[in-house]
VMD Tcl script that draws the C-alpha trace (Angstrom):
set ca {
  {43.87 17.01 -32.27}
  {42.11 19.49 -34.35}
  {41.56 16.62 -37.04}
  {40.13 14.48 -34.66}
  {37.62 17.34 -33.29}
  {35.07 17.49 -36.52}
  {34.59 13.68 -35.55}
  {33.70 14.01 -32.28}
  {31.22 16.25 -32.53}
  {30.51 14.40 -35.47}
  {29.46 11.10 -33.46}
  {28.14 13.51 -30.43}
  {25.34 14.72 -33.34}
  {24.61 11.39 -34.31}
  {24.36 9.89 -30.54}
  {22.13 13.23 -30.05}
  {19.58 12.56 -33.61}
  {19.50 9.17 -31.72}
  {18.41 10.31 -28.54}
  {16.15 13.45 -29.65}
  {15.02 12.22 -32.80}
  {13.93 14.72 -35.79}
  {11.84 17.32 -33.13}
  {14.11 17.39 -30.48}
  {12.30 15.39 -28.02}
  {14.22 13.08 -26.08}
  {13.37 9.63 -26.88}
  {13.21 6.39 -24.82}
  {17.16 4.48 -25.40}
  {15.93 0.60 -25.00}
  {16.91 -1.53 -22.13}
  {19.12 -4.60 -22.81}
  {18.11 -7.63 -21.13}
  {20.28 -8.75 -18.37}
  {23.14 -11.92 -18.74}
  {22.75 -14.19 -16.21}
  {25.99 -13.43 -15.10}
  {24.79 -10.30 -13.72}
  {22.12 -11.38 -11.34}
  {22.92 -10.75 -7.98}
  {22.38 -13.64 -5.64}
  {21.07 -12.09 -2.58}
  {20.63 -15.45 -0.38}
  {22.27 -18.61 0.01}
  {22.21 -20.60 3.48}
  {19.71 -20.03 5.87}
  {21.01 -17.34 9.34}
  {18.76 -20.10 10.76}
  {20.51 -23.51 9.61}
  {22.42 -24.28 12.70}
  {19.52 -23.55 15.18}
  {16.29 -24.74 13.48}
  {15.70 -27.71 15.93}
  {15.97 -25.98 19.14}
  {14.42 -22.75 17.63}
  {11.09 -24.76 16.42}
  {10.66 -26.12 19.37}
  {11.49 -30.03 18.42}
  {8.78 -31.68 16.06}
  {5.84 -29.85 17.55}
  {4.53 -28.30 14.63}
  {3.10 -29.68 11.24}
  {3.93 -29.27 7.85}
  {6.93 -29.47 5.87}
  {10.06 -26.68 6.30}
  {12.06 -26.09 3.62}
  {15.27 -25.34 5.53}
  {17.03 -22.67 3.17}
  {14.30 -21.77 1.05}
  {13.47 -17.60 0.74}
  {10.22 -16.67 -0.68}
  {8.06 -13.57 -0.83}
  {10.76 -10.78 -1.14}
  {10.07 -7.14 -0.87}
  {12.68 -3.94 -1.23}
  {12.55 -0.24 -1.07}
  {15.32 2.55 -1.91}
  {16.46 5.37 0.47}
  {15.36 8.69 -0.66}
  {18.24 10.00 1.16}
  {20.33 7.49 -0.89}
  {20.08 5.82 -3.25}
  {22.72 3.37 -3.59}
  {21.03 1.96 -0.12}
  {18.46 -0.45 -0.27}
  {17.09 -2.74 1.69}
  {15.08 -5.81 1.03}
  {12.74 -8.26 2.91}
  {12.18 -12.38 2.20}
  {10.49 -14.79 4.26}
  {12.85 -17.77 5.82}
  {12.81 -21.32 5.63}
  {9.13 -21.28 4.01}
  {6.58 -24.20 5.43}
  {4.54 -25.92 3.42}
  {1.28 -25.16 5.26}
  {1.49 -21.29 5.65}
  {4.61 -19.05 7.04}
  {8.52 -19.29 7.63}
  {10.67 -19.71 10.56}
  {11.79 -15.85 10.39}
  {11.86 -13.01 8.23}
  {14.93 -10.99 7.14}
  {16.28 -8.03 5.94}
  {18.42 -7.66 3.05}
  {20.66 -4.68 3.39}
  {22.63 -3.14 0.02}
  {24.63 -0.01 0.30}
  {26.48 -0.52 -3.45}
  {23.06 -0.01 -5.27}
  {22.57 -4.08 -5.06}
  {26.06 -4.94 -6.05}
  {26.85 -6.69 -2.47}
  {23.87 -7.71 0.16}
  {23.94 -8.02 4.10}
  {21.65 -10.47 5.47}
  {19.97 -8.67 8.90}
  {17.53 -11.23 11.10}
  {14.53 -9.87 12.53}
  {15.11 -9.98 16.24}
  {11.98 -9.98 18.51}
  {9.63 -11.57 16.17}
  {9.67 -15.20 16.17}
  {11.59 -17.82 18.17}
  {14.22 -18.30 15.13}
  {15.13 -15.02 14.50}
  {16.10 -14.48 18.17}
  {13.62 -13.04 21.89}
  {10.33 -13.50 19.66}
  {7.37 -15.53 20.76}
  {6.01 -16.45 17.72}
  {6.50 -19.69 15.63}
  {5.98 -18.41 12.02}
  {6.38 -15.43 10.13}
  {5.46 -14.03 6.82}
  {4.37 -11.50 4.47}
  {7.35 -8.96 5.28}
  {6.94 -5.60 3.98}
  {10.04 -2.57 4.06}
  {9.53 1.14 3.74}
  {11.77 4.35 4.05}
  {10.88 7.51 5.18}
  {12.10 10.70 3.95}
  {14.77 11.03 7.08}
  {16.45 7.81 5.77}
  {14.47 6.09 8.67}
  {12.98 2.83 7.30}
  {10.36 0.56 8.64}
  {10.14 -3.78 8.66}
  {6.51 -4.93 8.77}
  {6.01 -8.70 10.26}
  {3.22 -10.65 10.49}
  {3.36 -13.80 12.82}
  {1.38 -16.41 13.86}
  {1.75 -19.88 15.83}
  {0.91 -22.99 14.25}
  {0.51 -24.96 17.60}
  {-2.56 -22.65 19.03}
  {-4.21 -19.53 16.76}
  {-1.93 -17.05 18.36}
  {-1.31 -14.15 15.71}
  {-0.05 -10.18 15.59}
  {1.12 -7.76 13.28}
  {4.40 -5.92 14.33}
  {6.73 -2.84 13.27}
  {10.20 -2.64 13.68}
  {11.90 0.11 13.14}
  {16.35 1.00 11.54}
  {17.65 4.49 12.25}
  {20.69 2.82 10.79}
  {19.77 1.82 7.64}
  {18.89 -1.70 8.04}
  {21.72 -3.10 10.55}
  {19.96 -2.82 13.09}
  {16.41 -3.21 14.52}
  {14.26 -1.98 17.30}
  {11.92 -4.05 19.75}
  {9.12 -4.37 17.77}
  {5.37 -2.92 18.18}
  {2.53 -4.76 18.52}
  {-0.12 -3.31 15.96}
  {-2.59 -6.15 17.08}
  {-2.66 -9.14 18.59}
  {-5.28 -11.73 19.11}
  {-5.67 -15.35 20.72}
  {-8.61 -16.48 19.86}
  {-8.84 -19.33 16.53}
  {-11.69 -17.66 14.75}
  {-9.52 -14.41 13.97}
  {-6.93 -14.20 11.19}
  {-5.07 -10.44 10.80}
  {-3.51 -11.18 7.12}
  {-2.11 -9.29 4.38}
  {-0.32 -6.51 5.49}
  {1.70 -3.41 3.99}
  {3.02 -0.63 5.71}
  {3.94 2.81 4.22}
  {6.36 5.56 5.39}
  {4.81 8.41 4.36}
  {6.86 10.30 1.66}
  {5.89 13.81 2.38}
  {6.18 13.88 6.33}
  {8.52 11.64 8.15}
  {6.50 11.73 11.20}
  {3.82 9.55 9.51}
  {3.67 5.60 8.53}
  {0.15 3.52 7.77}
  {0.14 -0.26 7.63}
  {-2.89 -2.03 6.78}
  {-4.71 -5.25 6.21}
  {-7.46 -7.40 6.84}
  {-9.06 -9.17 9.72}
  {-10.65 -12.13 8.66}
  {-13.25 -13.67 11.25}
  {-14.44 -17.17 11.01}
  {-18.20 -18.24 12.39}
  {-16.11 -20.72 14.52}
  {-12.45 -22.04 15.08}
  {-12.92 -25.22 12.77}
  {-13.86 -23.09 10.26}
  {-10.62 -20.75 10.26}
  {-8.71 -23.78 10.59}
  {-9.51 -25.29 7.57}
  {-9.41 -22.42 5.71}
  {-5.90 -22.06 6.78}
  {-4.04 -19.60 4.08}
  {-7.09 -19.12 1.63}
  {-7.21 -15.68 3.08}
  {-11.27 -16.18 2.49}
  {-13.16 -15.51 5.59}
  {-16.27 -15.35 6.90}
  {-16.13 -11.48 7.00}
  {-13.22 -9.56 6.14}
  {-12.51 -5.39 7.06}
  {-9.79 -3.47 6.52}
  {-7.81 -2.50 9.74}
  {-5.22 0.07 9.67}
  {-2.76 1.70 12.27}
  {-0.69 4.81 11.98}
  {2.10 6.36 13.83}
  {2.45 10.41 13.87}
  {5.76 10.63 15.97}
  {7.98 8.74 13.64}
  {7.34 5.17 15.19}
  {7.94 6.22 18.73}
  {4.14 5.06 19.17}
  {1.43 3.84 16.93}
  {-2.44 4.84 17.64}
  {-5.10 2.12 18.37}
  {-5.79 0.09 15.35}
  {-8.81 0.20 13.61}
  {-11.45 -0.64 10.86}
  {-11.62 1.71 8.04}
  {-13.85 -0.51 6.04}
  {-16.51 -3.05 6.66}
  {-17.86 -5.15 3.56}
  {-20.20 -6.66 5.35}
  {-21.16 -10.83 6.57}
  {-19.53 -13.10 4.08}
  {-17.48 -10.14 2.12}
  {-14.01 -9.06 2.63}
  {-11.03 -7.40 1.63}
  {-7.30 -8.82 0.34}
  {-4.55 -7.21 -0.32}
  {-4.79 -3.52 0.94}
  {-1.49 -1.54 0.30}
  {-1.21 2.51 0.78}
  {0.73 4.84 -1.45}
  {0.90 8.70 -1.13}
  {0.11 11.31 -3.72}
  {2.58 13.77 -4.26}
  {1.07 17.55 -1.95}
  {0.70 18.81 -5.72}
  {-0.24 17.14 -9.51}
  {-1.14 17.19 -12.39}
  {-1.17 20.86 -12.20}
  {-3.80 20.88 -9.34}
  {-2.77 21.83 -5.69}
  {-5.19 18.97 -4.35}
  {-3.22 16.19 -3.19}
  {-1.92 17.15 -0.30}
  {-0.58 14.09 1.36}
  {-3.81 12.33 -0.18}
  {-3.76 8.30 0.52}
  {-5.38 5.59 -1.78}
  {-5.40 2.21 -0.65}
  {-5.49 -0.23 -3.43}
  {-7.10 -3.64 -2.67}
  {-9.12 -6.58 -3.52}
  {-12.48 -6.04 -2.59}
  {-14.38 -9.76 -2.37}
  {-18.19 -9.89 -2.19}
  {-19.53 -13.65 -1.93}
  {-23.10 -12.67 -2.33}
  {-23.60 -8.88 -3.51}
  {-24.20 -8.94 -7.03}
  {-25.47 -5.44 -7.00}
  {-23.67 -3.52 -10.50}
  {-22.81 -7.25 -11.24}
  {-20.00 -6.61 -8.86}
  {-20.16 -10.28 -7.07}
  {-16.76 -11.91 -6.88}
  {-13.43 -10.19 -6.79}
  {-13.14 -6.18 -7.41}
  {-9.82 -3.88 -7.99}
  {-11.30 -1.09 -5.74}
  {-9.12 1.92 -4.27}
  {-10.36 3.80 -1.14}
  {-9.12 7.87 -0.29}
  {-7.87 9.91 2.40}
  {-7.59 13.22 2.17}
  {-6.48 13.75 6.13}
  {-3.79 11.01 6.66}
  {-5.85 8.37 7.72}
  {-8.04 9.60 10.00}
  {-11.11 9.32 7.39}
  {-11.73 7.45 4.58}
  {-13.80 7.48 1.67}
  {-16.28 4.38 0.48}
  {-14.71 2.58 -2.55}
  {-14.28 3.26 -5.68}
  {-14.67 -0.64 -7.77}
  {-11.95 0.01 -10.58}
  {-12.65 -2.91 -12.29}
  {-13.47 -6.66 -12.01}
  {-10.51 -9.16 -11.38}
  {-10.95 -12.59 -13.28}
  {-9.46 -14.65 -11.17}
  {-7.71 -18.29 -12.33}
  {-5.83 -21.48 -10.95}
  {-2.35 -21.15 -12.67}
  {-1.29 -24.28 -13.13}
  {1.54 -26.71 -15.11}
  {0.56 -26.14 -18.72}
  {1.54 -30.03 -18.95}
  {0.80 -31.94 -15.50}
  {-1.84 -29.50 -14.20}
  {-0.03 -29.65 -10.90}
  {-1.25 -26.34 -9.26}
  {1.54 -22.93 -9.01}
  {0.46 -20.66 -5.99}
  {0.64 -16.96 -7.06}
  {-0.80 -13.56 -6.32}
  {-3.55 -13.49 -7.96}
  {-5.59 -12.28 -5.38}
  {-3.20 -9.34 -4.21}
  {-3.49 -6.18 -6.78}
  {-0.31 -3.99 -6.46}
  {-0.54 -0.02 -7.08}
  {2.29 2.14 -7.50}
  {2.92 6.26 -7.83}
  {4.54 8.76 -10.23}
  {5.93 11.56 -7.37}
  {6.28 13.93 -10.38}
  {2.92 14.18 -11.89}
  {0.55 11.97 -9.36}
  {-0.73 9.17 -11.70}
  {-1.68 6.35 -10.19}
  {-0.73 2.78 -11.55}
  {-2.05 -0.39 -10.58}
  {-1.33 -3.89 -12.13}
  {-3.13 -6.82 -10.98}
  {-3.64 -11.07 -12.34}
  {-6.29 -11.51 -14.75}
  {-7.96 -14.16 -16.96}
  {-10.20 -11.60 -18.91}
  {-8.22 -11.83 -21.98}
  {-8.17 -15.25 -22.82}
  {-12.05 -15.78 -22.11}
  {-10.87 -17.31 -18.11}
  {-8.33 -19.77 -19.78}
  {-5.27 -18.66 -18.59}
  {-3.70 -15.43 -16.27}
  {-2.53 -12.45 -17.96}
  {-1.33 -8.99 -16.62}
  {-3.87 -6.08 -16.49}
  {-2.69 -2.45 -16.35}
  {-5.31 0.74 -15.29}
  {-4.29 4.30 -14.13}
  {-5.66 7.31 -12.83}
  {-4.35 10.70 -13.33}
  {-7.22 12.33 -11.06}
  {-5.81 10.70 -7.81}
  {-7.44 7.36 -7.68}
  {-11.41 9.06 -8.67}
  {-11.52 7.40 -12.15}
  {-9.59 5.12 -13.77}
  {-8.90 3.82 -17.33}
  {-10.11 0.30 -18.68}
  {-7.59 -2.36 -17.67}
  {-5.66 -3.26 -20.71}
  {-3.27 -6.62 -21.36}
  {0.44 -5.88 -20.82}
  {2.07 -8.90 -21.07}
  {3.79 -9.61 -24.15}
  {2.93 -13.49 -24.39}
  {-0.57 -13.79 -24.32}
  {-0.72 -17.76 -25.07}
  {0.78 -18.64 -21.41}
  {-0.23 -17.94 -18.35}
  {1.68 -14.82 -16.87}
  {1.42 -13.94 -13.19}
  {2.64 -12.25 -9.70}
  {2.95 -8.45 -11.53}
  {4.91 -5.39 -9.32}
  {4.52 -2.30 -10.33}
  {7.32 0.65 -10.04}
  {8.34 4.13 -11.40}
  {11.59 5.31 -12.56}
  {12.73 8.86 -11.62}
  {12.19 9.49 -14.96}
  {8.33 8.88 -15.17}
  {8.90 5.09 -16.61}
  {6.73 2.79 -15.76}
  {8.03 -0.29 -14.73}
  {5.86 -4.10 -14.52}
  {7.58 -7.47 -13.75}
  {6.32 -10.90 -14.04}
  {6.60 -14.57 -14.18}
  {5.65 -16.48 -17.22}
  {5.56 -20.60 -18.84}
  {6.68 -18.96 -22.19}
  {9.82 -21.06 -22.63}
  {8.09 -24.34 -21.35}
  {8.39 -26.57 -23.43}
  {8.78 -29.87 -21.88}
  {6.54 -31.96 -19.87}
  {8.87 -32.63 -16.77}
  {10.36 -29.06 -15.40}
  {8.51 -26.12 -15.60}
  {10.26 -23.74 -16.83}
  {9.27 -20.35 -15.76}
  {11.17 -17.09 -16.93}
  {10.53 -13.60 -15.05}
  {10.68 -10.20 -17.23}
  {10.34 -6.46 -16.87}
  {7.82 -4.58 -19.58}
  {8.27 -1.04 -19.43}
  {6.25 2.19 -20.62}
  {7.70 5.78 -21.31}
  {4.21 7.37 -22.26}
  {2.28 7.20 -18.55}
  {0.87 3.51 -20.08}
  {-0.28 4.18 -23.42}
  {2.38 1.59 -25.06}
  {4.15 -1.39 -23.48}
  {6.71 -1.91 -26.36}
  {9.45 -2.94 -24.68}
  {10.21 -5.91 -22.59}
  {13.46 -7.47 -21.24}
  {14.02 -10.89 -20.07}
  {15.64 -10.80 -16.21}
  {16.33 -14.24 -14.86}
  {15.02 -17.96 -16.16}
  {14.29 -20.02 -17.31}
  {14.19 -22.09 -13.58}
  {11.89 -25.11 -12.91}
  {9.13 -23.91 -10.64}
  {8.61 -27.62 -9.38}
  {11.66 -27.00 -7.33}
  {10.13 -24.16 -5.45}
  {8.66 -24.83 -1.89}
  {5.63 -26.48 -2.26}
  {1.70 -26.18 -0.63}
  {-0.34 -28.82 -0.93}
  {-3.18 -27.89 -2.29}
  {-2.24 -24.76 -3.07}
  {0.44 -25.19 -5.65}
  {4.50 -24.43 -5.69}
  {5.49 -21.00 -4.33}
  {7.95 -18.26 -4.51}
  {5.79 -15.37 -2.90}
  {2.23 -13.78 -3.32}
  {4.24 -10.73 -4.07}
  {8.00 -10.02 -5.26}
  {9.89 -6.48 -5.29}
  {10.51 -3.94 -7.78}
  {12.03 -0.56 -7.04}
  {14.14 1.97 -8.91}
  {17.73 3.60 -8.58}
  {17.34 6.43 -10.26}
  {16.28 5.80 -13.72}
  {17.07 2.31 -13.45}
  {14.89 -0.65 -12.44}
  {16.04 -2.66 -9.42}
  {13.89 -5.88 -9.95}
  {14.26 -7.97 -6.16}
  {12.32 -11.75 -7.01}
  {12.76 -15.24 -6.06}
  {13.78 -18.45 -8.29}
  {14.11 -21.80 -7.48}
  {16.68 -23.71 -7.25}
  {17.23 -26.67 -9.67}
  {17.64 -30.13 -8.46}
  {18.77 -28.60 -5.22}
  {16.06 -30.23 -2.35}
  {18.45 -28.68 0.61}
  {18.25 -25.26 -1.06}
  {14.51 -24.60 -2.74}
  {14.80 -20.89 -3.76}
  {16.66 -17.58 -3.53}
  {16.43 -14.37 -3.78}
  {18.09 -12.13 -6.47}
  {18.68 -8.75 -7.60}
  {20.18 -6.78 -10.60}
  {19.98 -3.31 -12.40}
  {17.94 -2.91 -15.76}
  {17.77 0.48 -17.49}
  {18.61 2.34 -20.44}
}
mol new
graphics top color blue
foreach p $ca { graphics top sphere $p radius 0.5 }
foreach p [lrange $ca 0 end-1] q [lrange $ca 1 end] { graphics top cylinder $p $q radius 0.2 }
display resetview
């Protein structure tokens, strides 16, 4: 034993040199990339399978279903916990616009194992709802443990269409009846987009948001259908202050005016203290994409990154702040130029809860002159007043890379995932690859990148014509710890009766 001891500590200095490096300073280990062995399929057969006919109500609606096919996933980790997760995916995705259901994804083994939770009350598939459709399902925790299911729904036989909350004290197994945030009837009003937010600093409080298109007449929001471009466009937003029990009156927060809108609105909460300032307090900054179709005022006509502040929970807001312009672009087949729906509309913001920067990551042609999509990256380290230019963070910059997230690590990491056509390189599947690039200096480098799942042929994913193949405007990120829970879709080769799934795994040092 006492020969062996000199070489222990002998290995324990040169692990430590590793780590600290020549000052001391503990230094960023790199993250392998994951085998594909290790992905964690978190779907398979639709809940839904055995009931669709009676459940849809016979052939009565249009469009195409893709019976087994999850798309659009969101997740979010217990604070109380966090080996408990729980995810959200839309159903059985149609071709012209929603799912038959939404679920919840349930993980209690930090995404080792997943439990597959319906929505009840929501839609006529998932079980008591009224609705036909569902989509754009959106999961947050509150500090109790207490977490929150966001659904939007909509009929596709009459113009029918709400935004609900349901609520788990139970960590996912079970759901509530849900709320009704708002509801209208008539065909020239669309509520779209939403994101709700469990506010991490007082349990009693959770904001969802999103916009409220309104068409000049019912043809007109018919034919726009999922373009989420409206004749006008606010923000709306609801809040509850007694832990969900009730939620006050929704309302507009923000008003772009005739033939402007917004897209994309999603809250986060600065930390009640950063950056060695005692100012946040609770502060909220919605991040969001702010359209105008005619302004051109500070050459600000066509789509804007733009955040908006509250410094009293909601009850006020500020006017927005335009971070930058977002070059929007058609992604399409580098080959066929058959058209791949993605969020390139939707920026997504995220916060450090140790020193208050602000991230947000959004789609963006700017760097290749409008060719192709690439991945911007800004922050803020003054809570959401000014932010830096938008920089390229994407490693590939000769494809087309698209649908960022943005997360941070307990550690102050910044996490980004994304799709790209990297590894196409034949004319008849698309193959699409989806990767995590990482910072550990608050966004001044993006050195490191690690490949997660791919490549999959996107021409097997549920399809929208005229709006391209689709896995989800948005997919989820989150962290355990100091490791990177990445939550996406991919689709299914040469599989019709299954399109897509949704998967999981762990990256980190």
């Amino acid at each position: 034993m006492t020969n062996g001891k000199p070489v222990r500590y002998l290995v324990l200095a040169v692990l430590l040199a590793l780590i600290l490096g020549p000052a001391g300073v503990a230094a960023a280990l790199p993250y392998p990339d994951v085998p594909a062995d290790s992905l964690t399929q978190v779907t398979d057969r639709s809940p839904f399978e055995h009931s669709f006919p009676a459940c849809n109500d016979g052939a009565r609606q249009t469009g195409r279903n893709y019976l087994n096919s999850e798309v659009e996933p969101q997740v979010d980790v217990d604070p109380t916990n966090p080996q408990h997760i729980v995810g959200a995916w839309q159903q059985d995705r149609w071709s012209n616009g929603g799912a038959n259901s939404l679920v919840a994804g349930v993980s209690i083994d930090g995404g080792d194992t997943w439990t597959q939770v319906p929505i009840q009350g929501i839609t006529r598939c998932g079980g008591g709802g009224e609705y036909e459709r569902a989509t754009d399902p959106w999961v947050s925790f509150a500090p109790n443990g207490d977490v929150y299911f966001m659904s939007q729904t909509f009929n596709n036989t009459n113009a029918t269409n709400a935004q609900l909350v349901s609520k788990s004290t139970d960590g996912g197994f079970t759901w509530s009846d849900p709320i009704t945030l708002i509801r209208d009837t008539a065909g020239t009003v669309l509520n779209d987009k939403v994101a709700l937010t469990a506010d991490p600093t007082n349990a009693d409080y959770a904001y969802s948001v999103w916009t409220r298109l309104v068409f000049p007449d019912a043809r007109a929001s018919a034919t726009a259908g999922e373009r989420a471009l409206g004749f006008r466009g606010p923000t709306w937003f609801a809040r509850t202050t007694d832990r969900g029990k009730t939620w006050e009156n929704a309302r507009m927060i923000y008003d772009p005016g005739q033939v402007n809108q917004t897209i994309g609105n999603q809250i986060v909460v600065l930390p009640d203290s950063f950056d060695g300032k005692a100012d946040g307090n609770g502060t909220l900054v919605n991040a969001f994409n702010l359209i105008y179709n005619y302004k051109n005022t500070g050459k600000v006509r066509g789509h804007n990154v733009a955040v908006m502040r509250s410094t009293d929970k909601g009850k006020t807001w500020s006017s927005p702040t335009i971070v930058s312009k977002l070059g929007q672009v058609q992604v399409t087949d580098p080959d066929t130029g058959q058209l791949v729906r993605t969020g390139d509309i939707n920026p997504d913001v995220a916060v450090d809860r140790s020193s208050g920067a602000l991230y947000l990551v959004w789609q963006d042609a700017r760097f290749s002159g409008g060719a192709r999509a690439g991945i911007a990256f800004s922050k803020s380290t003054d809570g959401g007043r000014t932010w830096s230019a938008p920089v390229q963070i994407n490693q590939v910059s000769s494809v087309s890379a698209f649908t960022p997230t943005v997360h941070v690590a307990d550690d102050g990491t910044i996490g980004v995932s994304y799709y790209d056509f990297r590894n196409n390189t034949d004319s008849q599947p698309l193959d699409t690859d989806y990767w995590l690039v990482h910072s550990h200096d608050g966004g001044a480098t993006w050195t490191d990148e690690n490949h997660i799942a791919g490549p999959f042929d996107m021409k097997w994913a549920p399809d929208s014509p005229g709006r391209g193949f689709f896995v989800g405007d948005y997919e989820g990120l989150t962290a355990v710890g100091n490791s990177f829970l990445p939550f996406f879709v991919q689709a299914n080769s040469d599989n019709a009766n299954n399109a897509s799934d949704v998967y999981s795994t762990r990256v980190g040092p």
